[in-house]
C-alpha positions in Angstrom: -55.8 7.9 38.9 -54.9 11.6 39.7 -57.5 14.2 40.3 -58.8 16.4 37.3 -56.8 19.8 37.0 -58.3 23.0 36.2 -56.2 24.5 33.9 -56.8 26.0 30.4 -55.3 24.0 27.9 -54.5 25.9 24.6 -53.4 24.6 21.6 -51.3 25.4 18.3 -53.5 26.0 15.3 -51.4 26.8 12.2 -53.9 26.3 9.7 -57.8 25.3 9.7 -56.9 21.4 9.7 -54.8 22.0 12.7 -57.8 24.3 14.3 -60.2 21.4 13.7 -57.7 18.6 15.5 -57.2 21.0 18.2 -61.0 21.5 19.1 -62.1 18.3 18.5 -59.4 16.7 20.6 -60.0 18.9 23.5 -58.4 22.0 23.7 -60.3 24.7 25.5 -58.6 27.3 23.5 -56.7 27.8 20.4 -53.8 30.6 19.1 -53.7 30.8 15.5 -52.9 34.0 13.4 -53.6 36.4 10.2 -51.6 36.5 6.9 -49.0 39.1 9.4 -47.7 40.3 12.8 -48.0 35.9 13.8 -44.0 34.5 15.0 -44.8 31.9 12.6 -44.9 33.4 9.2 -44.2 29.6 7.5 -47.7 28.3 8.9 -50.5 27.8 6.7 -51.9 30.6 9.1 -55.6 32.7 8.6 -56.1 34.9 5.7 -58.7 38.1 7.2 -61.9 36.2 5.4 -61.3 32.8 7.0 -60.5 34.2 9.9 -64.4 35.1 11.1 -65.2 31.2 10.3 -62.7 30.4 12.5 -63.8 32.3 15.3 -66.9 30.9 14.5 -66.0 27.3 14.6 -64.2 27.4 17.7 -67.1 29.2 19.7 -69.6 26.8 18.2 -67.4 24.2 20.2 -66.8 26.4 23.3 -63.4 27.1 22.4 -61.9 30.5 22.5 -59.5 32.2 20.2 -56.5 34.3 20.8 -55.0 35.7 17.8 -51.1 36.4 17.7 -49.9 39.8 17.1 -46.5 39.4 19.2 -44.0 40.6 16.0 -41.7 43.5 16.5 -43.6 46.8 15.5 -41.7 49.0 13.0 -43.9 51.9 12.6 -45.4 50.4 9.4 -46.5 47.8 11.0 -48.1 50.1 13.6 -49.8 52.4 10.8 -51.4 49.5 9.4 -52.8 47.7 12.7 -55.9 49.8 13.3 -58.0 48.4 10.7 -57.4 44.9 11.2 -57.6 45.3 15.0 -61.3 46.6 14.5 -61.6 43.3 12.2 -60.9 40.9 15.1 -63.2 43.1 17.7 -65.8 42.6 14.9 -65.6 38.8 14.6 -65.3 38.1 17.7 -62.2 37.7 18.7 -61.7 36.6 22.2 -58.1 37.8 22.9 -54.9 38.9 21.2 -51.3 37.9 22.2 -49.1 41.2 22.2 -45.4 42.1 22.8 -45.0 45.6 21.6 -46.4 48.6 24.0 -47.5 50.7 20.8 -49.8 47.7 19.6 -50.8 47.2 23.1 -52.2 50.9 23.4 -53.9 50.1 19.9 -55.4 47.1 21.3 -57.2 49.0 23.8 -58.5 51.7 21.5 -59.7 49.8 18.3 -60.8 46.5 20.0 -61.7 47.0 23.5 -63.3 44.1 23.9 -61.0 41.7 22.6 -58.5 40.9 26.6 -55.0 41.5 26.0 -52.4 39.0 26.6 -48.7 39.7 27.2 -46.4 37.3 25.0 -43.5 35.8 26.3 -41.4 37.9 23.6 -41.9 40.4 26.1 -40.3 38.3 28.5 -42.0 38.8 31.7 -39.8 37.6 34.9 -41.2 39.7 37.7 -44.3 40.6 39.6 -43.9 44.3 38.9 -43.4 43.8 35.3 -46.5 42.1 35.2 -48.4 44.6 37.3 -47.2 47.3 34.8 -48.5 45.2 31.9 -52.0 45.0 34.1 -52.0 49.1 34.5 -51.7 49.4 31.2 -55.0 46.8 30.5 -53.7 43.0 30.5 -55.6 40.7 32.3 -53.2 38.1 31.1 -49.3 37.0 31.6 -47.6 34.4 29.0 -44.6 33.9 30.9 -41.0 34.1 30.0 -39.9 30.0 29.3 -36.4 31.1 31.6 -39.0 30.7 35.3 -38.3 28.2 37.2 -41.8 26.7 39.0 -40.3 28.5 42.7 -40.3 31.7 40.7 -43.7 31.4 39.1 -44.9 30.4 42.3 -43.3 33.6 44.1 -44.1 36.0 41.4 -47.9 34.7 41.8 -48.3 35.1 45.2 -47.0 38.6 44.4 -49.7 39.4 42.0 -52.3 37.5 43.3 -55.6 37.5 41.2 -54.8 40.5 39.5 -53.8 39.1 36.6 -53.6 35.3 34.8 -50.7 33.4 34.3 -49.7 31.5 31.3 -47.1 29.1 30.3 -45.7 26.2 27.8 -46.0 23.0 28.5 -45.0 21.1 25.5 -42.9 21.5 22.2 -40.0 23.3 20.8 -37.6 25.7 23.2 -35.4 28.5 21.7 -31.9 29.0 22.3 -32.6 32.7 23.1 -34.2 34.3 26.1 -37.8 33.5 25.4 -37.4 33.4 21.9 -36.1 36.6 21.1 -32.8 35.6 18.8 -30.4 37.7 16.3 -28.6 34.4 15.0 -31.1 33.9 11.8 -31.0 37.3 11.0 -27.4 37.6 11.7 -26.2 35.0 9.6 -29.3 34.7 6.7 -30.5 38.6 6.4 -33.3 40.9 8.1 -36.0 39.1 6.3 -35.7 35.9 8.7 -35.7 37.6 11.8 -36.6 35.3 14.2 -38.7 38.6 15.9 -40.5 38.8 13.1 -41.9 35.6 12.4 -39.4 34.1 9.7 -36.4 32.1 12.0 -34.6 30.2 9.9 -33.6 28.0 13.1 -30.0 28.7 12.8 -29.5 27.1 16.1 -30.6 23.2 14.6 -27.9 22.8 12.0 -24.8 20.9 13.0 -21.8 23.3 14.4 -18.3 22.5 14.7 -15.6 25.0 17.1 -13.0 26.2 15.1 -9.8 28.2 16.0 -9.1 31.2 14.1 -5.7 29.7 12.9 -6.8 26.2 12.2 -10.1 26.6 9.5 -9.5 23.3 8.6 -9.9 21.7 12.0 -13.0 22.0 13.4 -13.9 20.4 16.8 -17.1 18.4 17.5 -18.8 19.3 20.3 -20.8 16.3 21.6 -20.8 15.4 17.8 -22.6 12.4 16.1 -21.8 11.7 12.5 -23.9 14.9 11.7 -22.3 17.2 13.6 -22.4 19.0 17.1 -25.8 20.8 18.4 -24.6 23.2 20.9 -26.9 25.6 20.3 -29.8 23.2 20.1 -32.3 22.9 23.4 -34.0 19.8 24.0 -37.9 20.0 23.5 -40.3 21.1 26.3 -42.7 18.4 28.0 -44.1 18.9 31.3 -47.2 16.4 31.5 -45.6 14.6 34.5 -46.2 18.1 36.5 -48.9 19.7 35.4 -50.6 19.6 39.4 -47.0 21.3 40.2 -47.4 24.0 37.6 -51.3 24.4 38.9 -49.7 24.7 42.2 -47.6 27.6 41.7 -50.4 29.8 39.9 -50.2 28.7 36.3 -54.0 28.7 34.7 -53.6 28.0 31.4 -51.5 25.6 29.5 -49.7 25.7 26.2 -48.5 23.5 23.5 -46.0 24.9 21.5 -46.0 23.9 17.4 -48.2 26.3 15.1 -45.8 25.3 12.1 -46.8 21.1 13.2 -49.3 19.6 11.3 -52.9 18.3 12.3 -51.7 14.6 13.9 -49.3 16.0 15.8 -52.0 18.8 17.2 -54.2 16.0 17.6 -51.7 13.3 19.3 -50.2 16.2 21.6 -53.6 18.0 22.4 -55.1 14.4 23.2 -52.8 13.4 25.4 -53.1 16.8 27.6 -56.5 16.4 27.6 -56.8 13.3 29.1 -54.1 13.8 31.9 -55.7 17.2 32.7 -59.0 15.3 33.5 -57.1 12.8 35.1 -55.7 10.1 32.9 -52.2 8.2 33.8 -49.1 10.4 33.0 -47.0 7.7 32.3 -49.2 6.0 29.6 -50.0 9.1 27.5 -46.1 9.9 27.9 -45.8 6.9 25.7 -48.4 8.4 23.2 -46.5 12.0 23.0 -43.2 9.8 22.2 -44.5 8.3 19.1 -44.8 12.0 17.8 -42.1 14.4 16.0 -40.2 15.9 18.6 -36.5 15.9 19.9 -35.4 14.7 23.4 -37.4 15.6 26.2 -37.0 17.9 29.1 -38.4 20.2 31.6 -37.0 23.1 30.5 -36.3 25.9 33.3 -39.2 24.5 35.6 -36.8 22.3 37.8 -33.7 24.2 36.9 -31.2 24.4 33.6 -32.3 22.2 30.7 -30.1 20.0 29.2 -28.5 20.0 26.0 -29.1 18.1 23.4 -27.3 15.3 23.0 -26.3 15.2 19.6 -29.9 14.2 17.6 -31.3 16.8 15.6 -35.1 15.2 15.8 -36.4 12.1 16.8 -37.9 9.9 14.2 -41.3 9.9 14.0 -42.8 6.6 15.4 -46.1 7.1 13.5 -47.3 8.4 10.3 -51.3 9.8 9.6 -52.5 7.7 6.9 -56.0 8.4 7.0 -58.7 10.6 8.4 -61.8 8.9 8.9 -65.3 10.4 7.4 -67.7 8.0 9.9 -68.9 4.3 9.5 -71.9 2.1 9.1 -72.7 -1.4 11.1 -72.5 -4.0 8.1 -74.5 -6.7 7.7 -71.6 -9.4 6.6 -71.8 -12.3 9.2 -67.9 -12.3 11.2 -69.2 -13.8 14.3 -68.8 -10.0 15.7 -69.6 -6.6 14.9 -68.1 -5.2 12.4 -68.2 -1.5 10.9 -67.8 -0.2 6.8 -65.9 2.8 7.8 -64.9 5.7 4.9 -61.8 7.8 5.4 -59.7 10.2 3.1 -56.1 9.2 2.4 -53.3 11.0 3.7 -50.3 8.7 3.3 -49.8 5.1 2.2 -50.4 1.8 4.3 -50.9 -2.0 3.2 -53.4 -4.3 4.3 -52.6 -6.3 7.3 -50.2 -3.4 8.9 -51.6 -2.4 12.5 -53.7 1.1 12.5 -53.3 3.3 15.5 -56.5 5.5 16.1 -57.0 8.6 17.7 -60.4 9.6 19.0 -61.5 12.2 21.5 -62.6 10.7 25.1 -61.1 6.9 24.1 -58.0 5.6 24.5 -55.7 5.2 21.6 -57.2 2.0 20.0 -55.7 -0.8 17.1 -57.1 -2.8 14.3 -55.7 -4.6 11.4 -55.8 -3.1 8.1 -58.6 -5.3 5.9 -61.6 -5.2 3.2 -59.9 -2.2 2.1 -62.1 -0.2 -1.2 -61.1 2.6 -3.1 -63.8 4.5 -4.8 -63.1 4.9 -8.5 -63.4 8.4 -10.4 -66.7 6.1 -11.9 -68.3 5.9 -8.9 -67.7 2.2 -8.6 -66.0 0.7 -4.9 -62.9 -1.3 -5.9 -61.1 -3.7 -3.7 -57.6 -2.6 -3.3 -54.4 -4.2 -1.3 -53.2 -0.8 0.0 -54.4 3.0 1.0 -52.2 5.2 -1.4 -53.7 8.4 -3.5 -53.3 11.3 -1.5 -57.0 12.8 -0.8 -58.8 10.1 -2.5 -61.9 8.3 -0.3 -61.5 4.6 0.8 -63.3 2.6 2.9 -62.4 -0.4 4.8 -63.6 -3.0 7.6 -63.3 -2.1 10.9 -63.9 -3.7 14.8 -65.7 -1.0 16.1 -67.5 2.8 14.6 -65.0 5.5 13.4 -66.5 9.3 13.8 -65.1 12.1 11.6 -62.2 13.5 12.3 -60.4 10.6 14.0 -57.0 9.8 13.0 -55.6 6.5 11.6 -52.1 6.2 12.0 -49.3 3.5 11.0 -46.1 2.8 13.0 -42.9 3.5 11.4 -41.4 0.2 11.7 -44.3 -2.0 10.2 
């Protein structure tokens, strides 16, 4: 078993399911944003008056917040910031994520206590970019995705401890230099700029080369029967090296995926979590492959990533079927402890499939679907063959406690 690592590791919160997962299964920090200025307008995201109960949430766990305001800035966008930076110094705030100098010089006037954070859309690839950044108040780096480790490790040894250094660790990779892309915009229209929160994702669909001549032949490029994905980069997962990212200066840790939903926040955070405080690699590689996500790779860290090879997304090995409420010892006589345990329905499963369940500080744990109850809009438990109305409360026998918030999971093929 490897030695714990102390690095930050901060997760995706698109929405306040996703914050809960991401707290309760061990982040140390979360990045969510507002209703604007977030790169991912198609998440649930915060409105302003949920935004103080999130903060509060968090910090009741010991989690910090950063808030994304890493957009380009037109200058209505900049007219409008003031007031909703003084918001987020008011709640509490602990930092904001910021590309754009104007908002950064805004930042430091209307919430001076909130730390400022430079996004990788600013693409940061030097010491002396960074040390600018720092003059002009950041006491943090999110580095551009393009470093390789030898380059992190050089650029840190040029700033030394005047400044933090950030980087992904897991999820989705861009096609552009750290994200910063014309194609959706280009070929769907200025409202989906990928810069301003709304990418279409251009580079996913299936594209053909075609000669100027010849319209009518197009040639597959590494094609399956969908298409060609030239433009599409493998996805990002570094838990194998997380002592060599340490190593070269990195302190905090990020998992990409605020437009992913709670299990996958959950699944990915978990597994982070328990390699960070010195867990097996290999085994909770296993756990991040039964999760959405397209091949693999390092990404720049050990040089070029790969392509990918023709599959737009990896099908999903598991499915969230339930999210448990807590259980109750029963009384029945099984020759072994047994628990009633209640959970709220997210997705169908029968009785006797095999349920997967995640839970904070255990490894991922199985049990047979059985006694399975659904309770009736009259109050009344009902004995049922199957888990299957969205949102409705079941309860069901189980071989040891569930707590709330754990999540019960099915696999694909049962």
């Amino acid at each position: 078993m490897s030695l714990a690592l102390p690095l930050e590791l901060l997760a995706p919160a698109g929405g306040e399911e996703q914050l809960r997962a991401a707290v309760r299964f061990g982040a140390d920090a979360v990045y969510l944003a507002g209703p604007r200025w977030g790169m991912r307008a198609r998440a649930q995201n915060f409105r302003e008056e949920q935004l103080a109960d999130a903060v509060a949430m968090a910090h009741a766990k010991g989690v910090t917040v950063h808030v994304t305001l890493n957009t380009l800035m037109y200058d209505h966008d900049i007219g409008e910031l003031p007031q909703y930076l003084r918001l987020l110094e008011d709640i509490g705030v602990d930092a904001v994520i910021v590309a754009d100098l104007g908002a950064m010089e805004l930042v430091r006037k209307h919430a001076p206590s909130v730390a400022l954070h430079v996004s990788t859309q600013a693409s940061v690839t030097n010491a002396s970019a960074a040390l600018a950044y720092v003059r002009l108040g950041a006491c943090r780096i999110v580095l551009a995705r393009e470093l390789t480790l030898p380059q992190i490790a050089e650029l840190h040894k040029r700033v030394g401890n005047s400044v933090e250094l950030e980087a992904f660790v897991h999820g989705a990779m861009c096609m552009a230099v750290s994200g910063r892309c014309l194609l959706s915009s280009a070929l769907v229209g200025l409202d989906r700029a990928a810069s301003c929160g709304s990418c279409t994702q251009p580079c996913r669909w299936t594209w053909s080369l075609v000669e100027e001549t010849r319209p009518n032949a197009p040639m597959p490029i590494e094609a399956d029967e969908r298409g060609s994905y030239l433009l599409s980069a493998n996805d990002l997962c570094m838990i194998d090296h997380l002592g060599d990212l340490a190593e070269a200066g990195i302190s905090s840790i990020k998992i990409e995926g605020r437009n992913k939903g709670a299990y996958y926040v959950a699944a990915v955070v978990n597994a982070y979590r328990h390699v960070l405080d010195g867990g097996d690699p290999k085994f909770w590689m296993a756990e991040l492959e039964a999760t959405s996500h397209r091949p693999f790779s390092t990404g720049f860290y050990f040089g070029n990533p790969t392509q990918n090879p023709g599959h737009s997304e990896y099908a999903r090995d598991r499915t969230l079927v339930a999210v448990a409420c807590g259980s109750e010892e029963t009384s029945e006589d099984v020759g072994q402890p047994q628990w009633l345990s209640t959970v709220v329905c997210r997705n169908r499963a029968l009785v006797g499939e095999a349920v997967v369940v995640l839970s904070p500080g255990h490894p991922v744990r199985t049990f047979m679907l059985d006694g399975v109850e659904r309770l009736m809009p009259d109050g009344v438990w009902q004995r049922v063959d199957r888990l299957s109305v969205n949102m409705e409360e079941y309860r069901m026998l189980t071989p040891f406690p569930l707590s709330q918030g754990d999540m019960l999971c099915v696999e694909a093929s049962a």
